[in-house]
C-alpha positions in Angstrom: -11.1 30.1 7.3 -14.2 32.0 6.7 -12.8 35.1 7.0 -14.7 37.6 4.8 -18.1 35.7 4.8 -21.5 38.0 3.4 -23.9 38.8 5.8 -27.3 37.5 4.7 -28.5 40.1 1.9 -25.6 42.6 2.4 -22.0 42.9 1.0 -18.9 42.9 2.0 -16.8 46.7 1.6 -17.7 50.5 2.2 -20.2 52.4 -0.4 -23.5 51.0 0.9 -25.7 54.4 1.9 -26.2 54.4 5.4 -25.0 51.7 7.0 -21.4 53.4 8.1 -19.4 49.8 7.6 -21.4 48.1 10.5 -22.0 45.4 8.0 -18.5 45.0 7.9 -17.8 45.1 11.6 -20.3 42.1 11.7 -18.7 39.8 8.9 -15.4 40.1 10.6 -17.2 38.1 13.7 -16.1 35.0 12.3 -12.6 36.2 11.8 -10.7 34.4 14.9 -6.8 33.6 15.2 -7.8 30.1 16.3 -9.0 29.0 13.2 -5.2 29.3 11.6 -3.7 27.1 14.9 -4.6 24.0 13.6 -2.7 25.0 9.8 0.2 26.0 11.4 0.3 23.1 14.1 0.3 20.6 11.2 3.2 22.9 9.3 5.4 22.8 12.4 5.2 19.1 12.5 5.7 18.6 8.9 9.0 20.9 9.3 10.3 19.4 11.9 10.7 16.1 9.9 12.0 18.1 6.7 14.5 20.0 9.0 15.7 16.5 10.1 15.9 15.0 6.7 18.1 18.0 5.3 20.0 18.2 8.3 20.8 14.7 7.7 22.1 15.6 3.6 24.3 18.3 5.2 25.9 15.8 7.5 25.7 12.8 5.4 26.9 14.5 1.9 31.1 16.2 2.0 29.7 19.0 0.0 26.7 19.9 2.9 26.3 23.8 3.2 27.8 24.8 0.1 25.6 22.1 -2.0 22.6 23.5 -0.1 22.6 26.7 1.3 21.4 26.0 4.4 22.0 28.6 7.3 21.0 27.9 11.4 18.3 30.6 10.3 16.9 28.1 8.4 16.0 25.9 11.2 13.2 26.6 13.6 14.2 23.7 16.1 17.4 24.5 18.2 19.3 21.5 18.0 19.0 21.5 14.2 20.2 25.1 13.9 23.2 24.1 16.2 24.1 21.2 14.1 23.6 23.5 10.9 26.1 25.6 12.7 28.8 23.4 13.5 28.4 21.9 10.3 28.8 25.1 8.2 31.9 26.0 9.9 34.0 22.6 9.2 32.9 23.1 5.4 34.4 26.6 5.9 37.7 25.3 7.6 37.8 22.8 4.3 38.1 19.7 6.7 36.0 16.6 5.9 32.2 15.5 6.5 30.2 12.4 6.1 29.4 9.6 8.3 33.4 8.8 8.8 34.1 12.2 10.4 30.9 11.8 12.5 32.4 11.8 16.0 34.6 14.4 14.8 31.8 16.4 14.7 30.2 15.0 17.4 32.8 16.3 19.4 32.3 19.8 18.1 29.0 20.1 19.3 28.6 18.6 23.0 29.1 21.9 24.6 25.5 23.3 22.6 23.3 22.5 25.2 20.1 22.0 22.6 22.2 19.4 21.1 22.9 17.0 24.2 19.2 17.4 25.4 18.2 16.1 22.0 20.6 12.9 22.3 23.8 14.0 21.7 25.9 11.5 19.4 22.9 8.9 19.1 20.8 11.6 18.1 23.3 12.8 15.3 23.7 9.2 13.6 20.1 8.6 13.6 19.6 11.8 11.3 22.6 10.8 9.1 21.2 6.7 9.1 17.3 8.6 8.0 18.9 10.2 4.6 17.0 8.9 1.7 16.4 10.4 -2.0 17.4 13.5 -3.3 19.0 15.9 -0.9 18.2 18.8 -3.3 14.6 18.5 -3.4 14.2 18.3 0.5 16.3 21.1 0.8 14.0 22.8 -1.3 11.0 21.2 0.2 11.8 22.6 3.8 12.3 26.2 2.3 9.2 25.8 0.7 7.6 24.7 4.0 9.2 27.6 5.7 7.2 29.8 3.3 4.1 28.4 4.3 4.5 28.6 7.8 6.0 32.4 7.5 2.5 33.0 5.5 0.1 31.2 7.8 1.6 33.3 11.0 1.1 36.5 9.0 -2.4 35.2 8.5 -2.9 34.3 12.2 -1.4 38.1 13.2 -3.7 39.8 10.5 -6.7 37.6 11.8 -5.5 39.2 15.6 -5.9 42.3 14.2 -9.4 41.8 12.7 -10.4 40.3 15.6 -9.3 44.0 17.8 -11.3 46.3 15.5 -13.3 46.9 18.4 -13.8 50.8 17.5 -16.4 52.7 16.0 -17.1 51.3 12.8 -16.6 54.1 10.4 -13.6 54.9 12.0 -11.8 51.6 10.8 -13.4 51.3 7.2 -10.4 52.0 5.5 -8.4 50.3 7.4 -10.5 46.9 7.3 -10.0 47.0 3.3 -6.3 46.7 3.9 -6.3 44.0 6.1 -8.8 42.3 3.9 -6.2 42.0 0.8 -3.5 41.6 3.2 -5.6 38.3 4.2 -6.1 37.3 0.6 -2.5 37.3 -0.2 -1.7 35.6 3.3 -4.4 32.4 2.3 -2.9 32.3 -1.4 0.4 32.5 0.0 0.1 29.8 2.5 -1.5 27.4 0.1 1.8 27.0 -1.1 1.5 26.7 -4.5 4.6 25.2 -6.5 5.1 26.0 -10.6 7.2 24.5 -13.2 8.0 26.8 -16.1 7.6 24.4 -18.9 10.4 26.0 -20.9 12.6 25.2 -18.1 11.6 21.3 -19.6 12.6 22.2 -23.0 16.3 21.3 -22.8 16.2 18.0 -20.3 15.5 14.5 -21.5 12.6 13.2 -19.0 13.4 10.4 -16.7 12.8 6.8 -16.7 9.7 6.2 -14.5 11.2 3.4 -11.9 9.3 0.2 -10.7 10.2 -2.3 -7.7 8.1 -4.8 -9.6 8.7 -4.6 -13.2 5.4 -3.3 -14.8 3.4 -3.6 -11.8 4.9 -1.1 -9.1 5.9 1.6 -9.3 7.8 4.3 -7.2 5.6 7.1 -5.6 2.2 6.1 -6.1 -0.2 4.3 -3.9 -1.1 1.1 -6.0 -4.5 -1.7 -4.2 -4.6 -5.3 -4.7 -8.2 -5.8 -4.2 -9.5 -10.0 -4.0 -11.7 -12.0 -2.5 -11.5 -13.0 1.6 -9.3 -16.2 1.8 -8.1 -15.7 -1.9 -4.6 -15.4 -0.4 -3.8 -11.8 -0.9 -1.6 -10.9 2.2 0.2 -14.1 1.2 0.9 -13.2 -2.3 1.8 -9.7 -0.9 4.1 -11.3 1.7 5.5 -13.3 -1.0 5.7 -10.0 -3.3 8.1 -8.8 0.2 10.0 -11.3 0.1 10.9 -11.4 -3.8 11.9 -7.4 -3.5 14.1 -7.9 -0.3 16.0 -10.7 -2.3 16.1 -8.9 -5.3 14.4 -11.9 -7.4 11.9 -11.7 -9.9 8.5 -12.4 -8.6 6.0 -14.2 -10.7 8.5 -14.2 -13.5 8.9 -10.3 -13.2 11.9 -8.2 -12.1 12.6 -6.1 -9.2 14.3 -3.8 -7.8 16.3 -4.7 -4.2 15.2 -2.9 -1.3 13.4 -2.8 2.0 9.9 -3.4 2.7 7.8 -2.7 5.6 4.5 -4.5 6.4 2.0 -2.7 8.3 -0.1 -5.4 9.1 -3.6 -4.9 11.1 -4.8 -8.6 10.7 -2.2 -11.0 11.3 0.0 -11.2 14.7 3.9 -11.7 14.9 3.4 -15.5 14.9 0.7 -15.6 11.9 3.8 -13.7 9.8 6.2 -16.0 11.0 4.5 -19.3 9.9 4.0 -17.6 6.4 7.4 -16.3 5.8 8.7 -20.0 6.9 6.7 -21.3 4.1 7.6 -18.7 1.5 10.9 -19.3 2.5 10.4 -23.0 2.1 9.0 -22.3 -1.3 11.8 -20.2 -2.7 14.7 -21.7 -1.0 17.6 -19.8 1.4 18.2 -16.0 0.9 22.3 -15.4 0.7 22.9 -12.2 1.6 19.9 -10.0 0.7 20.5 -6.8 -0.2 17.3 -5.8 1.6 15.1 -6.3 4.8 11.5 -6.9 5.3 10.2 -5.4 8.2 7.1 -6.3 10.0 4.5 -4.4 11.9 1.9 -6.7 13.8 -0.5 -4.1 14.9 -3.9 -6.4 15.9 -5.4 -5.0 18.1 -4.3 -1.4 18.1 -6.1 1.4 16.5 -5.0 1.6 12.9 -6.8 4.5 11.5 -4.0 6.3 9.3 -6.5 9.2 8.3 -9.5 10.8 10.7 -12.0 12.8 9.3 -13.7 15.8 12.0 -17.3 16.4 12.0 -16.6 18.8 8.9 -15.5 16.0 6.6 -11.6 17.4 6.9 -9.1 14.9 7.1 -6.4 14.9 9.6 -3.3 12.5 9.8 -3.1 10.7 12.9 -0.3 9.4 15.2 -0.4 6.1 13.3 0.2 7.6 10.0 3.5 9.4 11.3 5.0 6.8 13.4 4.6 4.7 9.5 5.8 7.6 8.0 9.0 7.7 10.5 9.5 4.0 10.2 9.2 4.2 6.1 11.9 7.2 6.0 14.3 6.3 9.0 14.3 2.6 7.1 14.4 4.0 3.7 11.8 1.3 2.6 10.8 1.1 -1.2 7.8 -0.9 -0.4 5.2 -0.4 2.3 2.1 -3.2 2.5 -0.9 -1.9 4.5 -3.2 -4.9 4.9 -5.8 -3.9 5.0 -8.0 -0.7 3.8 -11.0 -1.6 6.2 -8.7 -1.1 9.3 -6.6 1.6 8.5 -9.4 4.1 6.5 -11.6 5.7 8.7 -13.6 7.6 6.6 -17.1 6.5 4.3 -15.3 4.4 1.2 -18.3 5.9 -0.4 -17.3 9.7 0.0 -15.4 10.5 -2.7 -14.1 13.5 -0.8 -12.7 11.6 2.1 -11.3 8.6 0.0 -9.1 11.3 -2.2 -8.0 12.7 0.9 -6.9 9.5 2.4 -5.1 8.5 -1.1 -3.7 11.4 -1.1 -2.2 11.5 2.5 -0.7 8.1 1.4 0.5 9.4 -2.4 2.4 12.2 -0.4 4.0 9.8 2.2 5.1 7.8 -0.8 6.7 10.1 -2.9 8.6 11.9 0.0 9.9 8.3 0.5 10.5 7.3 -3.3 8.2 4.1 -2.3 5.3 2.2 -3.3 2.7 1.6 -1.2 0.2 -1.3 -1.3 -2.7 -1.3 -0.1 -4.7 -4.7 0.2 -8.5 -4.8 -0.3 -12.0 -6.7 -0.1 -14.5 -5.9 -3.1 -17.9 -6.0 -2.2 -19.9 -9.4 -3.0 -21.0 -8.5 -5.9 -20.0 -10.4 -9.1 -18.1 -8.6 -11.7 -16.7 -5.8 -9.3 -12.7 -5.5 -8.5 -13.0 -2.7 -6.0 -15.9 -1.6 -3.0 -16.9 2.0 -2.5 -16.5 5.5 -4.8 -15.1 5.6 -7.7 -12.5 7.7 -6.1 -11.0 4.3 -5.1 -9.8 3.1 -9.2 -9.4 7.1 -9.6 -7.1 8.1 -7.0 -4.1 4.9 -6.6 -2.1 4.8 -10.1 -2.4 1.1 -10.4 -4.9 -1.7 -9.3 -4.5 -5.2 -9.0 -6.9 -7.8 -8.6 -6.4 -11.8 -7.1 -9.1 -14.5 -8.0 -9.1 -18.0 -8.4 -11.2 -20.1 -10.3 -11.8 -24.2 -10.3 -10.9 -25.8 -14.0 -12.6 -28.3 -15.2 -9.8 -30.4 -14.5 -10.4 -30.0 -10.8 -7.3 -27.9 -10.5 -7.7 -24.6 -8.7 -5.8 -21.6 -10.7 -5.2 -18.2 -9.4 -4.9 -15.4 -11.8 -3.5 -11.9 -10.8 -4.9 -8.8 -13.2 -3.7 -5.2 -13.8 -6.9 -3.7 -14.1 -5.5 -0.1 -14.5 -2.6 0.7 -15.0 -1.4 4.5 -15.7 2.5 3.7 -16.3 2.2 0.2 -17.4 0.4 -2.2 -19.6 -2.5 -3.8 -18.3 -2.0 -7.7 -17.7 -3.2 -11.0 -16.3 -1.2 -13.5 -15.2 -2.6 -17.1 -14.5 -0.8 -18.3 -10.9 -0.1 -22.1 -9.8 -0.2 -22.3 -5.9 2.1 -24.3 -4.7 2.0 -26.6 -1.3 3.5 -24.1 0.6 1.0 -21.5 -0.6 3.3 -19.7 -2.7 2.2 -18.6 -5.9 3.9 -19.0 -9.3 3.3 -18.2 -13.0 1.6 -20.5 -14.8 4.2 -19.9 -17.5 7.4 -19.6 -15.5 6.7 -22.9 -13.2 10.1 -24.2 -11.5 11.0 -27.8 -12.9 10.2 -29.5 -9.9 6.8 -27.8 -9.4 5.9 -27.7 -13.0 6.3 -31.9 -13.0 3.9 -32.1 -9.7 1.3 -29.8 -12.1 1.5 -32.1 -15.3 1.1 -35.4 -13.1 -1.7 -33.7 -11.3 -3.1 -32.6 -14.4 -2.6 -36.2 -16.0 -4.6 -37.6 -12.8 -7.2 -35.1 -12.8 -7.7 -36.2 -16.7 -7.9 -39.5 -15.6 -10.6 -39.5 -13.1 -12.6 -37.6 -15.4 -12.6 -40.6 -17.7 -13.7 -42.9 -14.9 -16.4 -40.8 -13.6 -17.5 -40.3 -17.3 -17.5 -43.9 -17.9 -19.2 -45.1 -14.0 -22.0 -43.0 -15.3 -22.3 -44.5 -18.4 -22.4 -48.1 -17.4 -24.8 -47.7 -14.9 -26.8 -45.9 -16.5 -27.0 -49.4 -18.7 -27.4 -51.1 -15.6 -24.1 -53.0 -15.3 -22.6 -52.7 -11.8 -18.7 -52.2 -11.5 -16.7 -53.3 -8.7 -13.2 -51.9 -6.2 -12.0 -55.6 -5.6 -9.2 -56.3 -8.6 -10.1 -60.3 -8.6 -13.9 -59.1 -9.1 -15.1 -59.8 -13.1 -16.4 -56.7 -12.9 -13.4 -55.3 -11.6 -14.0 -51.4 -12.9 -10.5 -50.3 -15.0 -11.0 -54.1 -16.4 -14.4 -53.6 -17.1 -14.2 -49.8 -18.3 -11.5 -50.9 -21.1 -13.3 -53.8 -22.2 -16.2 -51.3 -22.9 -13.7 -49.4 -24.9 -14.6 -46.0 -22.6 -11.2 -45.5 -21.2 -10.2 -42.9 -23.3 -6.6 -44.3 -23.8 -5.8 -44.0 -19.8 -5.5 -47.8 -19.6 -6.2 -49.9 -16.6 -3.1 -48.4 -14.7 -3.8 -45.2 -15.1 -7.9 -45.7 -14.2 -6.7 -47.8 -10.9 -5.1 -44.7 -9.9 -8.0 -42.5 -10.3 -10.5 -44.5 -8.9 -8.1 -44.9 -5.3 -8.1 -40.6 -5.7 -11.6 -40.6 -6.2 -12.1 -42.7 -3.4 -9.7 -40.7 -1.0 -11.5 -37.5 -2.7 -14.7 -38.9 -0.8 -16.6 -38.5 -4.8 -17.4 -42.6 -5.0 -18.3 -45.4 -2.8 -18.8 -48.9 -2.6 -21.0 -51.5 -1.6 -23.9 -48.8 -2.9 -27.1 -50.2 -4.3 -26.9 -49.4 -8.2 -29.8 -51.2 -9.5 -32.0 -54.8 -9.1 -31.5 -58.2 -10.8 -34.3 -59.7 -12.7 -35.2 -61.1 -9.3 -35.5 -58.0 -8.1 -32.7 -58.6 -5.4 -30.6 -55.1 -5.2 -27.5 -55.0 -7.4 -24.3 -53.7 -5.3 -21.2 -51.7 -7.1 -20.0 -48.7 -7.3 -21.6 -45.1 -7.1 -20.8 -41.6 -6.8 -21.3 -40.6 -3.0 -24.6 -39.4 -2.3 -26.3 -41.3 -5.6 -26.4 -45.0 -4.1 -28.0 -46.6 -0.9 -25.2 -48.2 1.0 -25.4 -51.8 2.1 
C-alpha cells in the first residue's frame, strides 16, 4: 500500500515555507482502506485453516489446553471457540480427551448452536482425522497469524482515518505525522516477521534432515523432475508413488512409508489405472501397505495453482487450497503435480512470478511436512535440464532430470540425474525399463529381469556380428543366403569366413531371424551381377538392395 507516496518534486511532512501541509493533504489521496481488504481477506482464510489444525491437537492430544494455551479468545470462528471451550473445561474437570472420548465430547457440545450448524459430530472427527506434525508449532503458527491480522486491521482503521482528514490542512499537520508512524509500525507489524535468537541454538543438537526417498527427497521443499516428452516421467513418478505407499526402496533407494497424492492435469482416471496395473505387475502384490496413493484426475479443469493480477502479484487460487486441504486432511508426505505447464500461470521467464509460485508450493509443503514434485518439460534445446528463469534451478531444493539414450548395443537405457542437490549428494543412476514400463537400476536389477537384460544384451552382440560381417562379404561380392540347405547359407558361410566373432552358427541363426523381425535385412535383394552380368540375389540390409 502506497500510503505515504512523494508528490512530484515535493516532500512528504511539515516545514516547507508556505505551503501550510497541502502537500501532505494530497499524498494521503492514495491512502484508501480498500487497499488492506485483500491482506486481511487472505489472513482470515489462512486462519481459519490454522484454527482448524490446532483445534484438532487440543482434541486429538490428552494434554490439549494445558500443552497449548489455547483460550475461545483465541479463535475468530464460532464453532472453533465453542469447541476450545468445551474442551478447556474437561481438561479442567481432569477427565480424558483424545479420539476415544470423542463422542463424549460430542455430547458436550450439541446444545452450542455454532457447533451443530458447522456439522456437529462429523464435523468434530474430521478436525481430529486432519491432525498432522507438530502441534506446537501450529499453535504457535495461528498466534502468530492472529498478530498479523490484529496488525493489518489497525492498518485498515488508521488508513480510515487518513482517508477522513477532510479539514483544513494546517489544522491536521500534526496529527497526520502521528498517524503516519502509527502506519509504519502497522505495515512492519503486519509483515509478520519471525526471529530466532541464535543463542537460543547454542544448547540443542540440530535435527536429522528427513527424506521419503533416501537422498533424493526430501521433507518440506518443493523438488522438479524435468525430462523429455514421452521419456516416461509421470510413470517413473507414479512408480516413485507406489514404492513410498509400500514402504520399498525405489531404484534401490529407501523410503519412508506414507501417503501420496497425485495431482494429475494430463492423464484421466482410466490412463492412471492402466499404469498402476502395470507397476503393480512389475513389483508384485502390496500386503498391507502402510500407506495410500491418492489420485486426482483433473483433465480438463482449470489447474492454475498460482494467478498473477495485472501488477505481477501473485494470488493463490481455489485449486491451490482445495490441494492444500486434500494434502493436510490426508496427511500426505508426497504430493506429484504433473505438470508445471498446467498448473503455473505465470511467465516461466519472470523470475519474480516463478519465486512466488515456488514459494506458495515451499509453504504448502512445509506446513504439511511433505515433498512436493513437480514434473517438467525442458525446452528443445540440447544440453538444458530445465525451461525458463533461472529462478526455476534457484528456487525448488533439488532437481532431477530423466533421459534415455540408445547403446550401441541397441538397448535403450534410461538414466535419472540429481543435478542439484542442496541436502544430498548429486547422483546419476542408469535405469533398465522393464516390459511393463517400470524402471529399475541398472545395478540393483531383480534376478528375473536382470537374466532377460544379459540375453538381450548377448543377442544384441550377436546381430552386431552379422551385420558387421553381411557388410563385409558383400562388399567382396559374395552373396549370402536365409535358406539353411543353401551353400551359402549365411551363419555357415560367416564362420567359414572366420568373421563370427565366436557367436557360432547358433548364436548368428538367432540374430539373423531378429534382424529379420527387426525389419533391418531382407531377402531375395539384388546384391551384385555374375560375370554374365545376370543380377546376384542374397541378402541385404533393407533399403540397400533392389528386391526381386
Amino acid at each position: 500500500m502506497e500510503a505515504m507516496a512523494e508528490m512530484p518534486g515535493q516532500g512528504w511532512g511539515p516545514g516547507r515555507a508556505g505551503d501550510d501541509g497541502q502537500n501532505n493533504t494530497a499524498a494521503l489521496a492514495v491512502v484508501k482502506p480498500k487497499d488492506v481488504t485483500p491482506a486481511i481477506q487472505k489472513l482470515r482464510i489462512e486462519i481459519d485453516t490454522l484454527e482448524r489444525i490446532a483445534l484438532a491437537a487440543m482434541v486429538a492430544d490428552p494434554e490439549g489446553v494445558r500443552t497449548y494455551g489455547l483460550r475461545p479468545s483465541n479463535f475468530t470462528n464460532p464453532s472453533h471457540a465453542a469447541v476450545c471451550k468445551e474442551v478447556g473445561e474437561v481438561e479442567a474437570e481432569g477427565s480424558a480427551t483424545g479420539p476415544a472420548s470423542i463422542n463424549a465430547l460430542d455430547r458436550r457440545l450439541r446444545a452450542v448452536p455454532a457447533y451443530v450448524a458447522a456439522g456437529g459430530l462429523k464435523w468434530l472427527a474430521g478436525l481430529v482425522d486432519g491432525f498432522v506434525g507438530d502441534p506446537v508449532h501450529w499453535c504457535d503458527r495461528l498466534r502468530e497469524a492472529r498478530a498479523r491480522l490484529d496488525a493489518h486491521d489497525q492498518l485498515s482503521s488508521l488508513a480510515e482515518k487518513v482517508a477522513d482528514l477532510t479539514s483544513e490542512p494546517g489544522a491536521v499537520v500534526s496529527t497526520v505525522e502521528t498517524l503516519a508512524t502509527q502506519l509504519r509500525e502497522a505495515a512492519s507489524a503486519s509483515a509478520g516477521l519471525e526471529l530466532v535468537d541464535s543463542t537460543e541454538l547454542d544448547s540443542k543438537e540440530p535435527t536429522n534432515r528427513e527424506f521419503i526417498v533416501e537422498g533424493t527427497l526430501p521433507r518440506r521443499v518443493v523438488v522438479m523432475l524435468a525430462g523429455d516428452g514421452g521419456v516416461g516421467k509421470s510413470m517413473l513418478a507414479l512408480q516413485m508413488g507406489e514404492a513410498i505407499r509400500r514402504g520399498e526402496p525405489f531404484l534401490g533407494r529407501e523410503t519412508t512409508a506414507g501417503s501420496v497424492l497425485v495431482f494429475s492435469c494430463e492423464d484421466d482416471a482410466d490412463e492412471l489405472h492402466r499404469r498402476l496395473h502395470r507397476i503393480r505387475s512389475s513389483l508384485g502384490p502390496a500386503h498391507n501397505p502402510p500407506g495410500r496413493l491418492l489420485l486426482a484426475p483433473r483433465v480438463g479443469l482449470t489447474n492454475a495453482l498460482v494467478t498473477f493480477d495485472a501488477r505481477g502479484l501473485p494470488e493463490q487460487t481455489e485449486a491451490f487450497r482445495a490441494l492444500e486441504r486434500a494434502t493436510l486432511n490426508h496427511r500426505v508426505s508426497l504430493v506429484i503435480v504433473d505438470t508445471v505447464a498446467q498448473v503455473f500461470a505465470g511467465s516461466e521467464n519472470d523470475r519474480s512470478q516463478v519465486t512466488a509460485f515456488v514459494n506458495a508450493l515451499a509453504g504448502l509443503a512445509m506446513r504439511a511436512n511433505a515433498c512436493i514434485l513437480l514434473l517438467a518439460h525442458p525446452p528443445k534445446a540440447d544440453g538444458v535440464e530445465y525451461s525458463g528463469s533461472t529462478a526455476w534451478p534457484g528456487t525448488v531444493r533439488a532437481r532431477l532430470f530423466l533421459r534415455r539414450q540408445v547403446g550401441d548395443d541397441g538397448i535403450t537405457r534410461y538414466f535419472l540425474k540429481l543435478g542439484k542437490a542442496n541436502y544430498a549428494p548429486e547422483f546419476e543412476d542408469e535405469l533398465v525399463r522393464d516390459t511393463h514400463g517400470v524402471m529399475w537400476s541398472a545395478e540393483r536389477l531383480p534376478p528375473s529381469l536382470a537374466n532377460k537384460i544379459d540375453a538381450y544384451a548377448d543377442l544384441a552382440d550377436a546381430k552386431r556380428v552379422f551385420l558387421a560381417a553381411l557388410d563385409a562379404m558383400t562388399r567382396q561380392g559374395r552373396a549370402l543366403s536365409h535358406a539353411p540347405r543353401a551353400q551359402n547359407y549365411a551363419p555357415k558361410a560367416i564362420a567359414a569366413a572366420g568373421l563370427d566373432q565366436g557367436q557360432g552358427r547358433v548364436r548368428l541363426a538367432r540374430a539373423m531371424e531378429a534382424l529379420f523381425a527387426d525389419g533391418l535385412i531382407k531377402a531375395g535383394c539384388v546384391v551384385g551381377k555374375g560375370t554374365d552380368r545376370k543380377p546376384i540375389y542374397g541378402i541385404a540390409r533393407s533399403g540397400t538392395g533392389a528386391p526381386e
